[in-house]
DOPA-391188 format. One record per residue (C-alpha): x, y, z; residue in one letter. Coordinates in steps of 0.001 Angstrom, whole numbers, padded with zeros to 6 digits, always signed. Last residue first. Layout:
N
XYZA...
// end
This chain:
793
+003324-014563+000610X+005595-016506-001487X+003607-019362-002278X+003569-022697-002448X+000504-025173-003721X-000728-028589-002367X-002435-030772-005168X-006323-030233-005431X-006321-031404-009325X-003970-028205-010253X-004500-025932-007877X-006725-023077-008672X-006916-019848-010232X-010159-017803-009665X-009304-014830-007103X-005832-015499-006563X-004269-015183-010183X-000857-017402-010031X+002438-016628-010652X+006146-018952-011144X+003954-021728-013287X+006662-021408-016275X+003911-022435-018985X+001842-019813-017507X+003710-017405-018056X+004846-018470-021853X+000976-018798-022504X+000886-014847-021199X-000924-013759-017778X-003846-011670-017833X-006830-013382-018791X-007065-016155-015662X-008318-019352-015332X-004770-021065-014667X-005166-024452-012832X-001667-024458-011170X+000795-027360-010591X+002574-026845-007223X+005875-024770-006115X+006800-021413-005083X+003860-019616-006659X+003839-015987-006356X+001064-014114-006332X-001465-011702-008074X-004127-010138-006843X-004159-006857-009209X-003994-009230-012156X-006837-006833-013863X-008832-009771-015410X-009145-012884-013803X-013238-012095-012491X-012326-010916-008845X-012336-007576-010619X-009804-005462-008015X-008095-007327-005691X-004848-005977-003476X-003527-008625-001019X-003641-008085+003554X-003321-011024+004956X-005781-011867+008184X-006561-015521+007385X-009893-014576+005785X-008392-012597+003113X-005633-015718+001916X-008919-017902+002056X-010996-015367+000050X-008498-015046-002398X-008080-019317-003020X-011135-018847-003728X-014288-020645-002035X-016660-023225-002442X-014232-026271-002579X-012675-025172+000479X-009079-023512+000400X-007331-024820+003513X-004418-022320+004957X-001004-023615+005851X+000764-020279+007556X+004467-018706+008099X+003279-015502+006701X+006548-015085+003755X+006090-019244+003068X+001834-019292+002459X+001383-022845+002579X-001810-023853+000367X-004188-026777+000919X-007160-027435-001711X-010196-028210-002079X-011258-029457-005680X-014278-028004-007819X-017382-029140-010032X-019884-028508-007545X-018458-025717-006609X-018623-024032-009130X-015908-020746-009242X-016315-018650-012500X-013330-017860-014102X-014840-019551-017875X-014711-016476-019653X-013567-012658-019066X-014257-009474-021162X-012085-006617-022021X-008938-008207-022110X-005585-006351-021999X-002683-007045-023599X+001121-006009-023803X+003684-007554-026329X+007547-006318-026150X+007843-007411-022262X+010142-009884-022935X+012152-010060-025619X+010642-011485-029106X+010309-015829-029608X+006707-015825-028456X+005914-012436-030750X+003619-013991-033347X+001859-016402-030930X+001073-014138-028607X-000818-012006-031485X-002845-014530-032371X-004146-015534-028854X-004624-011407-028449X-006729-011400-031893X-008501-014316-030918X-009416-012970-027479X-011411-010231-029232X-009983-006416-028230X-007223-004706-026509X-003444-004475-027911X-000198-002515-026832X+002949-003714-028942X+006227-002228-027857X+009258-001489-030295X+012961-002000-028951X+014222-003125-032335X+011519-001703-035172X+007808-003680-035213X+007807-004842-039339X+007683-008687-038122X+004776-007914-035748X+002785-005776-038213X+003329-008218-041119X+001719-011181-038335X-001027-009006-037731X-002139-008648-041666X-004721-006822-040283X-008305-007582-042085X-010021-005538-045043X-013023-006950-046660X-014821-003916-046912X-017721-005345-044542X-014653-006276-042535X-013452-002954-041922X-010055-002160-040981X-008802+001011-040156X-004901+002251-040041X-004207+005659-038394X-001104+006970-037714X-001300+009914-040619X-004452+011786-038818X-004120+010960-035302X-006653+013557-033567X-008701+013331-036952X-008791+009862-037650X-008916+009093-033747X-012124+011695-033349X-014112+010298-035981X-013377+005864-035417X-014577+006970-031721X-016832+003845-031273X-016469+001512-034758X-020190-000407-035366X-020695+002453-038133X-017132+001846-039863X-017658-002118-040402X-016912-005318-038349X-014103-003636-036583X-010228-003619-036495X-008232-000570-035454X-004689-000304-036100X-002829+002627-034529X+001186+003610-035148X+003596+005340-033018X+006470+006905-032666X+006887+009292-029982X+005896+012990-029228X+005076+012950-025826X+001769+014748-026308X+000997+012163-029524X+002257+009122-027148X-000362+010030-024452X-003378+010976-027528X-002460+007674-029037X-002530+005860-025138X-006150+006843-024822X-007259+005920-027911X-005612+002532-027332X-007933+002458-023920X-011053+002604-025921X-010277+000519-028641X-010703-002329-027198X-014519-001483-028360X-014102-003554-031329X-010325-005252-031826X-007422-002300-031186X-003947-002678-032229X-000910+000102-030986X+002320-000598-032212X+004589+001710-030331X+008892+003057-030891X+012076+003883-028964X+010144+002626-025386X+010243+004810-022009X+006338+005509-022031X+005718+002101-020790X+001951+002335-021163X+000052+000865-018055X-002631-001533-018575X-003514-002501-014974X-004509+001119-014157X-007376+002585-011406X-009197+005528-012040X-011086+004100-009531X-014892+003354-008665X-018191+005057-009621X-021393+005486-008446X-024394+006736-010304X-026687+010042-010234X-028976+010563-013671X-028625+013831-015552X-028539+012634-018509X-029810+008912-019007X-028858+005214-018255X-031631+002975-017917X-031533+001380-021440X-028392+001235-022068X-027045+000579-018993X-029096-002519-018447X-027905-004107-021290X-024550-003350-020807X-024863-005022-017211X-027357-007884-018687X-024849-010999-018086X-023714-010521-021929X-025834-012319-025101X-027718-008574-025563X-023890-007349-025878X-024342-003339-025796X-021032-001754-026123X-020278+000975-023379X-018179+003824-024368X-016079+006464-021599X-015650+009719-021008X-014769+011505-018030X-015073+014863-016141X-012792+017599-015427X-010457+017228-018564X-006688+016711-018474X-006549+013023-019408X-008609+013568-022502X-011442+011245-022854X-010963+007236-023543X-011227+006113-020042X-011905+001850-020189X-014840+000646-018661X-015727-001909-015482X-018696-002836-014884X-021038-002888-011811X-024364-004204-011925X-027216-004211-009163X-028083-000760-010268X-025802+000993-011947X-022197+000966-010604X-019210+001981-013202X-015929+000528-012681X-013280+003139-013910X-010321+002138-016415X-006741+003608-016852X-004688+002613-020060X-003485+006189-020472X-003241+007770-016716X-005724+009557-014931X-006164+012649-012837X-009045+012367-009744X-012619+014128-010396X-012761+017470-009848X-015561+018610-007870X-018663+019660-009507X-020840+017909-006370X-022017+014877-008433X-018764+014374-010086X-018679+014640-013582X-019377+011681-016071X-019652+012254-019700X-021184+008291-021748X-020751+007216-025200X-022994+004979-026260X-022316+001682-028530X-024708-000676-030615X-024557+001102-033735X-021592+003985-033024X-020781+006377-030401X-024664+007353-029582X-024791+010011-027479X-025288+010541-023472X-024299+013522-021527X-023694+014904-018276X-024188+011754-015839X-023604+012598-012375X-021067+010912-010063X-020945+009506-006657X-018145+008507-005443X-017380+004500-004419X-016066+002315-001914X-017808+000337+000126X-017527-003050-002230X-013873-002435-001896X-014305-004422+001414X-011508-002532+003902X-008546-004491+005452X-008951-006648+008762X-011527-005937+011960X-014952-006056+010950X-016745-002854+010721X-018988-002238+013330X-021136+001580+013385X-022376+003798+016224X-025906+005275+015750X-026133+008840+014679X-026344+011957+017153X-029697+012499+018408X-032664+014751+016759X-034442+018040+017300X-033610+018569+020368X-030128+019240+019745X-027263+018577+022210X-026030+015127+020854X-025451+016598+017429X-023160+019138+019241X-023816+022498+017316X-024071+024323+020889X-020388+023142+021895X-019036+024808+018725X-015738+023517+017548X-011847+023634+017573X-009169+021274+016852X-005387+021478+017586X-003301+018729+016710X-000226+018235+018781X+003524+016975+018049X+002533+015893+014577X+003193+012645+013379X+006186+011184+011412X+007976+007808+012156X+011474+006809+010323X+014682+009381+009624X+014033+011829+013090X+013422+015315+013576X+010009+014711+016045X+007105+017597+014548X+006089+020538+014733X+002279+021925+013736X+002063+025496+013747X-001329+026374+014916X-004769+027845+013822X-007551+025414+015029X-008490+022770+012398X-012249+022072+012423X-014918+019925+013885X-018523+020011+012739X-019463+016711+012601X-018493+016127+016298X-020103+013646+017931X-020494+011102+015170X-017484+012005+012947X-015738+011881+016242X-016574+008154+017277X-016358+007225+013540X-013209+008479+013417X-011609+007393+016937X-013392+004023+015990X-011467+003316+012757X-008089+004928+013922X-008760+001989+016696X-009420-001002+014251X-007067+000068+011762X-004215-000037+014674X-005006-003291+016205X-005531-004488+012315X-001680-003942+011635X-000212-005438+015390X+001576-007844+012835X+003501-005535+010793X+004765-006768+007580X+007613-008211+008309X+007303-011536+006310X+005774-009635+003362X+004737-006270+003139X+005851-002803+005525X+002371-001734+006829X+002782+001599+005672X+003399+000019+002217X-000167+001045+000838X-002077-001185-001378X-004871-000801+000694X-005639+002549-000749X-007006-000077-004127X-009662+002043-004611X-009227+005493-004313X-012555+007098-002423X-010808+008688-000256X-008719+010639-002045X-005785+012715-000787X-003566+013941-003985X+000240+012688-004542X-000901+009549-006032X-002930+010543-008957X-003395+007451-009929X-001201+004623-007421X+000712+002501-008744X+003391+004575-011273X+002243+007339-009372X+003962+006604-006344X+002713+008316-003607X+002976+005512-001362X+006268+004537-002732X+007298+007850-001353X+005955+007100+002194X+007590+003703+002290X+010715+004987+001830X+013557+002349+001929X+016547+003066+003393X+019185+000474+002855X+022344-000543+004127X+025142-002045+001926X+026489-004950+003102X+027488-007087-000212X+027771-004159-002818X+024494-002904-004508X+023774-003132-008431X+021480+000202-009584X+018523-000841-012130X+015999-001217-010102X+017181-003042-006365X+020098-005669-007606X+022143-007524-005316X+025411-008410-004267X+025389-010516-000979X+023472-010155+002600X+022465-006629+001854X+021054-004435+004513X+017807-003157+005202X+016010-000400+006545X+012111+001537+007203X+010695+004401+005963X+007778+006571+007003X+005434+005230+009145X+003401+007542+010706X+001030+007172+007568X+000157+010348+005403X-001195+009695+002371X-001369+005947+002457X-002302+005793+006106X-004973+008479+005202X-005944+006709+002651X-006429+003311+004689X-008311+004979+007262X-010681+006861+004717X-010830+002962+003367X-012705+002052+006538X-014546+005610+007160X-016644+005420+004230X-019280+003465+005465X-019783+006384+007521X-021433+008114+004732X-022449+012328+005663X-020012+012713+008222X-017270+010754+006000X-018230+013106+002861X-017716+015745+005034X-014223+015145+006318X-013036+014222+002256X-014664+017841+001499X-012440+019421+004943X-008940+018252+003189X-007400+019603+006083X-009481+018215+008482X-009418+014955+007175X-004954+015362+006779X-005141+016609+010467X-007043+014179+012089X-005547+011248+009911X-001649+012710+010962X-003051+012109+014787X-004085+009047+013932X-001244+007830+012357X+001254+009408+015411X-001070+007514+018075X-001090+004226+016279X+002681+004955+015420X+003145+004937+019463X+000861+001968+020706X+002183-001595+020635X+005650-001106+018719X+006370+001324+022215X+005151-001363+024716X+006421-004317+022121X+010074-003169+021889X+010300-002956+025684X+008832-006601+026320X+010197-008005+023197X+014033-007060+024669X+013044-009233+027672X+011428-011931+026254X+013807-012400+023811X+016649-012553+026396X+014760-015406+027824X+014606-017754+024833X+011265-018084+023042X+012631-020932+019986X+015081-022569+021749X+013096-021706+025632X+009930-023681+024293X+007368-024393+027295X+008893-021891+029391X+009719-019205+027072X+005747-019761+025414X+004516-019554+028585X+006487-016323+028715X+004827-015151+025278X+001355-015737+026164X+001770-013540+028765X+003181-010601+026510X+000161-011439+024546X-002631-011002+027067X-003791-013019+029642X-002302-014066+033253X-002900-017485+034472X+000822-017836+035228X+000872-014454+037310X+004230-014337+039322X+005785-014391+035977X+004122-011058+035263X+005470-009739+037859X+008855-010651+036673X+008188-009384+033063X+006892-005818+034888X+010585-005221+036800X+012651-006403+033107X+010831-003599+031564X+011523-001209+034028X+014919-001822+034059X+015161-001649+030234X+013194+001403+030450X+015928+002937+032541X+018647+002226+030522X+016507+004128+027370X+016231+006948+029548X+019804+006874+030710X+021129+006509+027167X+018809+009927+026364X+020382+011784+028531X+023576+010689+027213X+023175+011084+023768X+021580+014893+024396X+025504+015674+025160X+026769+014178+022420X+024071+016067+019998X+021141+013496+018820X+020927+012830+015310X+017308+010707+015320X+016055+007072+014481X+017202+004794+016896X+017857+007125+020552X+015625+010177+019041X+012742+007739+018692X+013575+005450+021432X+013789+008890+024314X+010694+009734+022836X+009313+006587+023868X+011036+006264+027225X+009526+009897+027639X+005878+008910+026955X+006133+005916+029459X+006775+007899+032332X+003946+010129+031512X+001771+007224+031217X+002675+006195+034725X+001670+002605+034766X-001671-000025+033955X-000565-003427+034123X+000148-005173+031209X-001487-007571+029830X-000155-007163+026415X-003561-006247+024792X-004757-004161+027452X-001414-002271+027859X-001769-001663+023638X-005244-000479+024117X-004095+001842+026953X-001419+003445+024762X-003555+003860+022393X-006218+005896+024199X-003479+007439+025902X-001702+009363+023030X-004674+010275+020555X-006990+011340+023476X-006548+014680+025109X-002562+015041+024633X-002986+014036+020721X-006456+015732+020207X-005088+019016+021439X-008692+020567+022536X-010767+023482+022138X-014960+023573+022617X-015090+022045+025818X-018325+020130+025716X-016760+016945+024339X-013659+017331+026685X-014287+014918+028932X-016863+012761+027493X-014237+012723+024590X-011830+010788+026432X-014414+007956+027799X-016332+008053+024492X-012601+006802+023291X-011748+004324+026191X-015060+003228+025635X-014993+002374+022033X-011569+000396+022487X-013310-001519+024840X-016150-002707+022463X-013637-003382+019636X-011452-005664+021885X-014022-008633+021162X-012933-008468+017547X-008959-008859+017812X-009169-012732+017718X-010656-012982+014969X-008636-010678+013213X-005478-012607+014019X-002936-010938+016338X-003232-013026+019345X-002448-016176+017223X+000685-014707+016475X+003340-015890+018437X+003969-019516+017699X+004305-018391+014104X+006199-015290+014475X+009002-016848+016646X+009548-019749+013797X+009781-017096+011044X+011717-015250+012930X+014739-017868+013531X+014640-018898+010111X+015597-016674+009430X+016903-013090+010416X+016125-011010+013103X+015181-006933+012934X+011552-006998+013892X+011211-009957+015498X+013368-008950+018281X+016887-009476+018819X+018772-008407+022077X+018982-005242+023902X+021681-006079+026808X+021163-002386+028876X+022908-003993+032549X+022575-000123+033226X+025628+001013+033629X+026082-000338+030519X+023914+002087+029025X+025574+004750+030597X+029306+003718+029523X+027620+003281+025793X+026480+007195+026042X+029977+008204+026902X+031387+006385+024047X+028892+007942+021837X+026514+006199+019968X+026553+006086+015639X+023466+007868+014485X+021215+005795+012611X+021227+003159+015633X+020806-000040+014672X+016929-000936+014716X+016567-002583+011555X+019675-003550+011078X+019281-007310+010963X+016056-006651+008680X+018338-008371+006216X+017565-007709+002142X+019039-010667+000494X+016797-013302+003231X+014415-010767+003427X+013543-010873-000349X+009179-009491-000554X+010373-006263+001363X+013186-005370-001146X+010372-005999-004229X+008095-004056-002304X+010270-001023-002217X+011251-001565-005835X+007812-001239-007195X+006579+001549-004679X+009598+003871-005776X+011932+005442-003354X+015107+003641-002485X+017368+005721-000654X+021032+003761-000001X+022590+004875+003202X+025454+006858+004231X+023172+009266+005722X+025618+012490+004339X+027090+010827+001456X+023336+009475-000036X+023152+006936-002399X+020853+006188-004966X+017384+004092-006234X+014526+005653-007784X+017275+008368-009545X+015382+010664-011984X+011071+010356-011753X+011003+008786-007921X+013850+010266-006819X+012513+013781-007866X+009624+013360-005875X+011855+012509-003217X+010560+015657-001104X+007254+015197-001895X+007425+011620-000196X+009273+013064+002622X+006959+016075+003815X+008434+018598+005628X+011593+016781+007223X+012334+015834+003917X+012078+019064+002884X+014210+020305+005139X+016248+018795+008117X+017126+014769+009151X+017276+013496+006326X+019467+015367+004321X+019760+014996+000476X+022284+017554-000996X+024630+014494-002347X+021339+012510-003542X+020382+015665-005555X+023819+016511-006965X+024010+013185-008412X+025515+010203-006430X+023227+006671-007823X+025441+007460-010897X+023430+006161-014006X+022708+009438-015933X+026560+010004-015568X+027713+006657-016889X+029338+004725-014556X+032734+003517-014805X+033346+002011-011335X+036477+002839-009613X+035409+001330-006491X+035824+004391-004639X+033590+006078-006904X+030853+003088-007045X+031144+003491-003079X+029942+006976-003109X+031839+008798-000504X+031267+008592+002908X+029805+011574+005617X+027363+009179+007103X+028632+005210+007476X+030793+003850+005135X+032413+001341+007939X+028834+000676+008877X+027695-000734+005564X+031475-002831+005810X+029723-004330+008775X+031690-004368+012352X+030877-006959+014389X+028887-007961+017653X+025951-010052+015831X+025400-006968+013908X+027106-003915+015621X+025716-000513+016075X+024415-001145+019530X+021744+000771+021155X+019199-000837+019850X+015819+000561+019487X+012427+000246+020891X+009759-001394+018131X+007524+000947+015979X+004996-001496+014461X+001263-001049+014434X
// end
């Protein structure tokens, strides 16, 4: 995991930026521009002028405190930082995804300006902090990363999961029998800390020495230090330069040495132009801090959040298999990661708020990882969400963190270590505090209590469980799912049941959004299904259409599926969000696509828009939930039967849609083939589709073409065999991308193509999408008759 040491100088390159020149305490550039803004668009409202980062809320819990961000003002300035905040998940990524626009170059600058005094200390020193690969431009980082990374790769990171599992039965040895512990001083801090040594090749020092030069980096990069508490610091961070420069020449002395930080001064000597000296130097001190610290501050914030939220801690104790995603939750919920910066190369655009040339950015990652725009329900803990590794803890892109699967791998065995060996663990009674600072967030100590006698291994009557291996990289969403209990079955309409699912131990089940679906597990079949009940109910509802010529899920259903029966469930996840922002909505259902239009009718109802629903089915008695929409939507509600010889006149819809309407449509490809055609030549993002079946996405690999693909953001040419997606390949290189149905429907794993011809299989994107070849469907789109393909990833 990534928190690099700092830089003390506030200069890019060694001059002045116009971001720094508005540094904390300035005015709102639009105002001293003169801009004419109108007062819902000013990125300076009241809010952003009260926002401090460094005490309160924010201080509290960031992501709640920019809750308001996220629903007024996603992207705005801030006087006192004299920053931009950007806040939501969409426009966080889309700042990670352009680091040529958005520099990294002042990634580490000091947030608070240094003193004079402090800057004589340093100096004293010889302090000559230099680029690293977290804050450097291209194409010099690209070409570091490359010849660099090797050690990182998930293969490579397997055969340290054995010694990571002894340091930790090491640590809790000692204190196992104990009964009261701090977690972070017993084994959160060193464990990691040792890992990272390991990894680097380091020698083995004075942790305690170590611990301040981190601190000392925190408060140094990311803090508001007094004058006085500048120099102190300085002197720390002057003698960690020292003492890194002492360890690199001992190192030289060892040119058999292994570890990364070796691998990196073979690298100076057998390529100084790319691995120059004074990179090896200033890696060495950002590495031994990036290397451990926000792997000790994430797993002490997953201690506390589990514990906290004592059902999720349970559920873990009782299935292990849990523990990968728990990991990725909690770094969702509550990563140690909290924001991260950037600063404009030219004018730019981040939402709907133009930025001058220079302007510096902080982007929360911790607020786009509550976003509920991405993520249902995103402000509540859930383990079981599925798509958790969608997170931005990580950063995404170019930068995303490279030491990422060192630091899943260990939270992973510190929880199935504990959950093993201590089951019954609990919060002691404490105040947690934490480090004041802009970027990284854990708790200074965790305090945990338990029973000695109710040790697992201490019974006679049985042994604590065996350990578990989860292969290092991002969680299979095959392991992910909550039980739930089926409540009711009834018959929705010929052919179709309706099904009430409540989870199996009465607990609420996650909010949902209009458009949401759940994958239901039955057997050896899982299927995904549209939420048609009412968003604010405990359980849900859905309606499953029997098609006897399907692959024998509905089928199956049907006939197995009965009250009172115990299945698995994923989600609420949603790829067919409702803009709710839009002057007026036609909504068109086809069959059971009516499911998530019902949904969105009852959403536009409660916000009182305008709206109309057209529902097309063979006749009335083959139409699920024709009863409840005619009476919940009496007056909006257009049915077409064809046994009555009614049929939409779609193409009279699409003409009568006011200025600014939206069209939202599920059903019979036909229907959504017909309707693309009608609104080709409206604006963009007026038509909005979802399929509820997919054709033809199949891989065969008989009949298939391998394929290269250069991944441009990861520096990487990856071969994608003829029997196997071009998903799997991006997976099995170590990059972290969301998927969902694997079957072309959801568009969860899409990416961008930079050049090549592409073999579109998918059901989400439009004809004039595909036309203009920019995005691609990873898990069954191809390249076009094996030709090389681009992307941005």
């Amino acid at each position: 995991m990534n928190r690099p040491a700092s830089s003390a100088d506030t200069s890019v390159d060694g001059k002045t930026t116009e971001a720094q020149r508005t540094g904390p305490g300035a005015a709102c550039p639009h105002a001293e521009s003169g801009a004419a803004l109108a007062s819902d668009q000013c990125p300076v409202s009241q809010m952003a002028a009260d926002f401090d980062a460094f005490t309160g809320p924010y201080q509290v819990d960031p992501a709640e405190a920019l809750r308001w961000s996220r629903d007024q003002l996603p992207v705005f300035f801030s006087p006192r930082l004299g920053y931009w905040v950007v806040s939501r998940y969409d426009d966080i990524k889309s700042v990670f995804r352009d680091n040529i626009t958005f520099s990294p170059r002042n990634a580490l600058e000091k947030i608070t300006p240094a003193t004079p005094e402090a800057m004589e200390v340093l100096k004293s020193y010889g302090y000559a902090m230099n680029r690293t690969m977290v804050n450097e431009d291209e194409p010099a980082h690209m070409e570091r990363r490359r010849v660099l990374l090797d050690h990182f790769l998930p293969e490579n990171l397997e055969a340290k999961q054995e010694m990571v599992r002894r340091l930790t039965r090491e640590k809790m040895d000692a204190f196992i029998d104990s009964g009261r512990v701090d977690l972070v001083e017993a084994m959160l801090y060193e464990v990691p800390l040792n890992v990272a040594l390991h990894f680097l090749g380091v020698p083995e020092d004075d942790i305690a020495v170590l611990k301040n030069f981190s601190v000392a980096h925190s408060v140094n990069t990311w803090g508001k230090p007094t004058d006085e508490q500048q120099v102190a610091i300085a002197h720390d961070v002057g003698q960690f330069w020292n003492y890194a420069g002492k360890i690199i020449e001992k190192m030289k002395k060892e040119p058999e040495g292994t570890g990364w930080m070796h691998e990196t001064i073979r690298k100076n000597a057998e390529m100084p132009d790319v691995v120059p000296d004074s990179y090896v130097h200033s890696m060495m001190m950002a590495i031994i801090v990036a290397a451990h610290e926000t792997t000790s501050l994430a797993s002490a914030n997953m201690f506390k959040t589990l514990l906290t939220h004592r059902q999720a801690w349970e559920d873990i104790c009782e299935d292990p298999s849990l523990i990968p995603n728990a990991v990725e939750e909690c770094l969702r919920y509550s990563g140690s990661i909290v924001a991260w910066r950037r600063q404009t190369t030219a004018p730019a655009r981040v939402g709907d708020v133009d930025l001058p040339e220079g302007a510096k950015l902080l982007i929360v990652q911790a607020s786009g990882n509550q976003d509920e725009r991405h993520f249902e329900d995103g402000d509540q803990f859930d383990i079981y969400r599925d798509n958790a590794v969608d997170h931005l803890t990580f950063g995404y892109g170019s930068h995303q963190c490279m030491g990422k699967n060192i630091g899943r791998m260990e939270m992973r065995i510190f929880l199935e270590e504990m959950t093993r060996r201590l089951p019954h663990l609990r919060l002691a009674d404490q105040e947690f505090s934490y480090l004041a600072n802009t970027s990284f967030r854990g708790p200074d100590q965790v305090w945990v209590e338990w029973d000695p006698a109710e040790n697992p291994e201490r019974q006679q009557a049985g042994r604590a469980r065996e350990n578990l291996h989860f292969p290092v990289g991002a969680p299979s969403r095959r392991n992910i799912a909550r039980k739930v209990r089926v409540t009711g079955v009834r018959k929705e309409a010929d052919g179709i049941i309706g099904l009430s699912l409540e989870d199996a131990k009465g607990r609420p089940l996650p909010r949902w959004s209009a458009g949401a679906h759940i994958e239901l597990c039955v057997g050896d079949y899982d299927r995904k299904y549209s939420l048609c009940g009412k968003p604010d109910a405990t359980g849900y509802e859905i309606a499953v259409l029997r098609e006897d010529e399907g692959r024998g899920g509905s089928r199956h259903i049907h006939e197995v599926v009965a009250e009172g029966m115990e299945l698995r469930l994923r989600g609420p996840s949603n790829l067919f969000r409702l803009d709710e922002e839009a002057s007026n909505y036609l909504l068109i259902a086809g069959g059971i696509g009516v499911t998530p239009i019902l949904a969105m009718a009852d959403r536009l109802k409660a916000l009182g828009k305008d709206y109309a629903v057209h529902y097309s089915g063979r006749s009335r008695r083959t139409m699920a939930l024709l009863e409840r929409l005619e009476k919940d939507h009496a007056g909006r509600v257009t049915v077409y039967g064809k046994d009555e010889g009614r049929r939409a006149d779609l193409a009279a819809l699409v003409a009568g849609l006011p200025e600014g309407g939206q069209i939202y449509t599920c059903g019979p490809e036909r229907m959504i083939s017909a309707l693309e055609d009608l609104t080709a030549g409206l604006p963009e993002g007026t038509l909005h589709f979802e399929h509820f079946s997919a054709h033809d996405t199949g891989l065969d690999p008989d009949r298939e073409t391998a394929f290269q693909v250069e991944l441009k953001d990861s520096g990487l040419t990856l071969d994608v065999a003829a029997n196997e997606t071009l998903l799997d390949a991006i997976l099995a290189a170590g990059i972290d991308i969301a998927c969902d149905c694997r079957e072309g429907l959801c568009g969860s794993c899409e990416v961008e193509v930079l050049e090549g011809e592409i073999d579109h299989r998918d059901m989400v994107l439009t004809r004039a999408e595909r036309a203009e070849n920019r995005r691609m469907m990873s898990c069954c789109s191809r390249s076009q008759a094996g030709g090389k393909v681009k992307l941005a990833l």
